[in-house]
C-alpha positions in Angstrom: 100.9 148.4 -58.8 103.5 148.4 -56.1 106.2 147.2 -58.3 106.6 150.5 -59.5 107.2 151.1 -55.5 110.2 148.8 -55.7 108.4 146.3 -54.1 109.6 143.0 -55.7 106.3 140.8 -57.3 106.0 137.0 -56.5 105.6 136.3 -60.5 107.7 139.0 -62.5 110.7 136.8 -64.5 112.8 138.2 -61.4 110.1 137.7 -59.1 110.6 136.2 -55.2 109.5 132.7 -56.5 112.5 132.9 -58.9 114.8 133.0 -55.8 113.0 130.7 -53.3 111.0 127.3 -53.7 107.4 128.5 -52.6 107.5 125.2 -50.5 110.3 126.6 -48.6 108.9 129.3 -47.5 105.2 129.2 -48.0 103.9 125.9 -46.5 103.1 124.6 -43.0 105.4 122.2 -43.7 107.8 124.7 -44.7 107.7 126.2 -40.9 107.7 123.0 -39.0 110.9 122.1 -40.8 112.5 125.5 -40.9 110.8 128.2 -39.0 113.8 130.5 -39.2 114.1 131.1 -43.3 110.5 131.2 -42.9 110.7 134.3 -40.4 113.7 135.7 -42.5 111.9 135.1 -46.3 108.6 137.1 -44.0 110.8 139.9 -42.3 112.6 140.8 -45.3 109.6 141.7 -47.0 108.2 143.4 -44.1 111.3 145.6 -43.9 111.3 146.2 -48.4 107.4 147.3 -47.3 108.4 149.7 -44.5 111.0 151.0 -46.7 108.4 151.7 -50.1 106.6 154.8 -50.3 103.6 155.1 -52.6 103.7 155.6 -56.0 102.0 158.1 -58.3 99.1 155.8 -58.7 98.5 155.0 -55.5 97.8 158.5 -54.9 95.6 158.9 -57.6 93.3 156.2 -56.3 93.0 157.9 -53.1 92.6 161.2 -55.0 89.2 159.7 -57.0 87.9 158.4 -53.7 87.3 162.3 -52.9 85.4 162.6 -55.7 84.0 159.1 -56.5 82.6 156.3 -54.7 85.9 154.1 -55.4 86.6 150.6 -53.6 90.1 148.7 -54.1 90.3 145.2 -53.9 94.3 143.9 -54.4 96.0 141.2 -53.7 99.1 143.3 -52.7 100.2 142.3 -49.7 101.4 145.6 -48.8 99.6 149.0 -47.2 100.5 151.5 -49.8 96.9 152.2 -50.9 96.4 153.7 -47.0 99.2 155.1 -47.2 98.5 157.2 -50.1 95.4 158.0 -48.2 92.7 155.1 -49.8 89.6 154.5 -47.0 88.4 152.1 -49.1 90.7 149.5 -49.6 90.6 145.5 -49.2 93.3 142.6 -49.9 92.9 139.2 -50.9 95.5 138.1 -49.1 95.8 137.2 -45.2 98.5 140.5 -44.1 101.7 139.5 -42.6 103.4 143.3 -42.0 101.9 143.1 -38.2 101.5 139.1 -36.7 103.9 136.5 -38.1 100.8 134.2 -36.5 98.9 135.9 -39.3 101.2 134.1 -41.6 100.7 130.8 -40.1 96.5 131.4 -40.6 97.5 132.1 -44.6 98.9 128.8 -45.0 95.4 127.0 -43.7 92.7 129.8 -45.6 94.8 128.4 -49.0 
């Protein structure tokens, strides 16, 4: 959903894994051996995330939660769902936007 944000997917043919080795930038191993692409690869898509705004769906879904009982469970790694105005929103994913110590925790939950 937050493609359509300009927020560049993982998967998509020109996705981020097309352009970096998930192992060198995804892995504890990755961070012990080169912490700084590791903060850079994290920082750049915290800064394409501050830079998004929600899209047209994302503001619908908040719209139906004033109506309906409506939950969202993604696996964004983004906030764009609050900030279209969703209460009711959950990822699947541990978030990086805020604590790059967060990100070290991700690599252990997987």
């Amino acid at each position: 959903m937050s493609a359509e944000s300009g927020i560049k997917t993982f998967r998509d043919s020109d996705g981020l894994w097309e352009e970096y080795k998930i192992e060198d930038v995804a892995t504890p191993m990755a961070w012990q051996r080169q912490p700084g692409v590791v903060l850079d690869f994290y920082n750049k898509r915290r800064a394409q995330i501050a830079q998004a705004q929600p899209n047209a769906a994302h503001k619908l879904v908040a719209e139906l939660e004033k109506q309906f009982k409506v939950t969202v469970i993604t696996q964004n790694i983004d906030d764009l769902h609050e900030r279209a105005g969703s209460k009711m929103w959950f990822t699947c994913t541990a978030k990086y936007l805020k604590h790059v110590h967060l990100m070290t925790l991700h690599f252990y939950i997987l």
